[in-house]
N, C-alpha and C positions, 0 to 999 in steps of 0.2 A: 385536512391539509396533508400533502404526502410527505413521508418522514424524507431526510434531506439522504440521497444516498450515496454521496459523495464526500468525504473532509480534505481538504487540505492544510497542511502547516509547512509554514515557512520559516525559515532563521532557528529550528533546532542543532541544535551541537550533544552529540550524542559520541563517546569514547568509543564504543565497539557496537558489535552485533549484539548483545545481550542486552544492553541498557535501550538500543531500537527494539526491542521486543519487545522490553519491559511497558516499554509508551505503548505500542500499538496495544498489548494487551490489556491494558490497563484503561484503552479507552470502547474496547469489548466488555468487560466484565467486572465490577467491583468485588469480588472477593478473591483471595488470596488463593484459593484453592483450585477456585475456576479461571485465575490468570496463568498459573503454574501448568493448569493443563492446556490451554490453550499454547503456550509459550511451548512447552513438549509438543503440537499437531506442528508449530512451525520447524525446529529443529528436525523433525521427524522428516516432513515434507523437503529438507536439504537432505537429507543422506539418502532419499532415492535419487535426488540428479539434481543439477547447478540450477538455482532459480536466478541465475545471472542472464539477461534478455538484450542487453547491452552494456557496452565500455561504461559504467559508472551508473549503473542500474541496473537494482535486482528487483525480483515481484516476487515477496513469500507470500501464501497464499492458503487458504484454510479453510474446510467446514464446519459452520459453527451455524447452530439453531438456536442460536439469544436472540435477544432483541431487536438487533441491527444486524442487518449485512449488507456491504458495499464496497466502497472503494475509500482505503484512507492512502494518500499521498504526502510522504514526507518529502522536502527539498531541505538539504542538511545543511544549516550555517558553513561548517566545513567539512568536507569529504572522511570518511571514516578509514584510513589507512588501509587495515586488515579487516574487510570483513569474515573471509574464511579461507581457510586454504585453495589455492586458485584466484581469489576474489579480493582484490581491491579496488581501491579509492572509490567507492560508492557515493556517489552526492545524491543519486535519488531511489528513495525508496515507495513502491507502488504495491500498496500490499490490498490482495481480494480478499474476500471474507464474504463466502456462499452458505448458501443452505439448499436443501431440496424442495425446500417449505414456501421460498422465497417467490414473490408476486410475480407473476411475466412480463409486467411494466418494467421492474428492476432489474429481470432476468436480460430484458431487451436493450436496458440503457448500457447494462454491464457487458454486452459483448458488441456494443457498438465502440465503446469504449477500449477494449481488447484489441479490435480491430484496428484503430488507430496508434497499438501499439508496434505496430506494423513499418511504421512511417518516422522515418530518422527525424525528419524535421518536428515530429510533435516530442518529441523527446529534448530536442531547444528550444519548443516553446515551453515545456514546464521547468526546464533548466534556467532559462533567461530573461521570462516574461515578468515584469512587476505581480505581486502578491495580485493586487488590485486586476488585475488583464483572468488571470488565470484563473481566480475566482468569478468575477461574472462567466467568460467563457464556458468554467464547469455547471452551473448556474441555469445557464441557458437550457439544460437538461434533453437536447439535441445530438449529442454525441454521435 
């Protein structure tokens, strides 16, 4: 069975930028050590250039050779004010997580997926779609 390469969460509430890392990384990597680094690849990856992709959407984004690599999608109970200098009110967070290592089936769902971040209206479907819609949708592994 192919591992699931997409997560979605919904109705998180999360205070700033830091404590969104701390969940994504935390569902990368169980030790403290390897979450701190990971969490430093994403920090890192903002101070070359804005991973703001749209008005209330950011994609942080990372190479990592664990276990899993995909696509974890937060949609944030309520928008995070400040996420960084320049960056606010973020309600959706789209974060990649590559590798080099990674299957071409994966490699191919993941830039189908990309692709359609192209497209203002797929940005209101994962803003306003019921939990239920947007998970079969992701599901469908057609992207």
């Amino acid at each position: 069975m192919e591992k699931r390469w997409i997560k979605f969460y919904s109705g998180e509430s999360f205070p700033d930028r830091d404590s969104v890392y701390d969940f994504l990384v935390s569902k990368l990597c169980e030790t403290a050590e390897g979450q701190l680094l990971l969490k430093d690849k994403l920090y890192y990856r903002e101070e070359i250039g804005s991973i703001q992709i749209e008005e209330q959407v950011v994609l942080p984004h990372l190479q990592y050779e664990g276990p899993w690599q995909g696509i974890i999608i937060l949609r944030l109970k309520t928008p995070i004010k400040i996420w960084s200098e320049g960056i606010d009110s973020v309600k959706l967070v789209i974060c990649l997580v590559i590798s080099e290592e990674m299957e071409e089936n994966a490699k191919k769902k993941i830039r189908s997926f990309v692709r359609k971040l192209s497209r203002r209206d797929f940005f209101q479907f994962l803003l306003q779609k019921e939990e239920s819609i947007i998970e079969a949708y992701l599901e469908q592994g057609d992207l």
